[in-house]
C-alpha positions in Angstrom: 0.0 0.0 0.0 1.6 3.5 -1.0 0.7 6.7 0.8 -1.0 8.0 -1.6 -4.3 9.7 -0.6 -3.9 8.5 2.5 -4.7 10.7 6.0 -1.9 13.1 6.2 -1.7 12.2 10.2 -1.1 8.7 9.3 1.5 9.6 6.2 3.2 11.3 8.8 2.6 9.3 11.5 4.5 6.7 8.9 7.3 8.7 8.0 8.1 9.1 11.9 7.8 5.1 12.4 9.6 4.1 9.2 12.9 4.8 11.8 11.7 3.1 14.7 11.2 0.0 12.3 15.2 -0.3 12.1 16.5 -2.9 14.5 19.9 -5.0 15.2 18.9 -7.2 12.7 17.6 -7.6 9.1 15.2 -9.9 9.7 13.4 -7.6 12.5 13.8 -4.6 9.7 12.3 -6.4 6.9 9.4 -7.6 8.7 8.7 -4.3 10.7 9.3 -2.0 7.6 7.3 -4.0 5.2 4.1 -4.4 7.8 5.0 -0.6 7.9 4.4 -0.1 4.2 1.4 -2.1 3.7 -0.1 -2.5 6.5 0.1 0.6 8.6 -2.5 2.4 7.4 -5.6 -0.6 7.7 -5.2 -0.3 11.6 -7.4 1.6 13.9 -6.6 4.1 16.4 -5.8 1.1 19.0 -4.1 -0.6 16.4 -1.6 2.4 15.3 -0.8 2.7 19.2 -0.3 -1.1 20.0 2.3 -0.9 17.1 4.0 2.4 18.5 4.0 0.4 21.4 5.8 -2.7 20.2 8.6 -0.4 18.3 9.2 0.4 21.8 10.1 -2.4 23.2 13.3 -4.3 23.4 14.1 -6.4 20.2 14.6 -9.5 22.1 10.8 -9.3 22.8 10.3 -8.7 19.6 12.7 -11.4 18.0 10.7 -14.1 20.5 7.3 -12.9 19.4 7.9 -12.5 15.2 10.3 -14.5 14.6 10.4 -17.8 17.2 6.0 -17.4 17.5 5.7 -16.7 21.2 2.9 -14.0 21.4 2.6 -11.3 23.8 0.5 -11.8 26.6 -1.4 -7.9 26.2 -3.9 -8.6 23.8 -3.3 -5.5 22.0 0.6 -6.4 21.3 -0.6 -9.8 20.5 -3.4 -8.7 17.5 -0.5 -6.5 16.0 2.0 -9.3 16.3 -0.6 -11.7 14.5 -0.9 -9.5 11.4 2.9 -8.9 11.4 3.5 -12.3 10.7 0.7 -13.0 8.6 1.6 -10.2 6.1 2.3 -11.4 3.3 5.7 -10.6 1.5 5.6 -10.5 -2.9 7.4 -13.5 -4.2 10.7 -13.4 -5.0 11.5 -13.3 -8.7 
């Protein structure tokens, strides 16, 4: 999903995340930045904060819950979480 006609609050709030979605590793990058992209913009209000709220914690949260499926036990965290790892990533050419 592109920015394109989107809310300007959430094209900015976007632009100000796109950072936050850089990690100590690659795999926590591409999976943060690409939910970023085409994702983002489908949440709610609670959904936009539970995701500000996840770029917030440590990355070895993070790296247990996306990458070795744990799940958070806040149920906010753990609906963002879920639709982390089921976005679905363009096959590779």
């Amino acid at each position: 999903m592109t920015s394109t006609g989107s809310d300007p609050k959430i094209a900015a709030a976007r632009k100000r995340l796109r950072w936050r979605c850089r990690r100590g590793t690659k795999e926590l990058d591409l999976l943060l930045e690409h939910f970023l992209e085409e994702r983002f913009e489908q949440l709610d209000a609670s959904g936009r904060a539970a995701f500000e709220r996840l770029l917030g914690l440590e990355d070895h949260y993070l790296q247990d819950w996306l990458i070795a499926g744990q799940s958070p036990t806040d149920g906010e965290l753990r609906r963002v979480v879920e639709l982390i790892r089921t976005t679905e990533f363009p096959a590779a050419r």
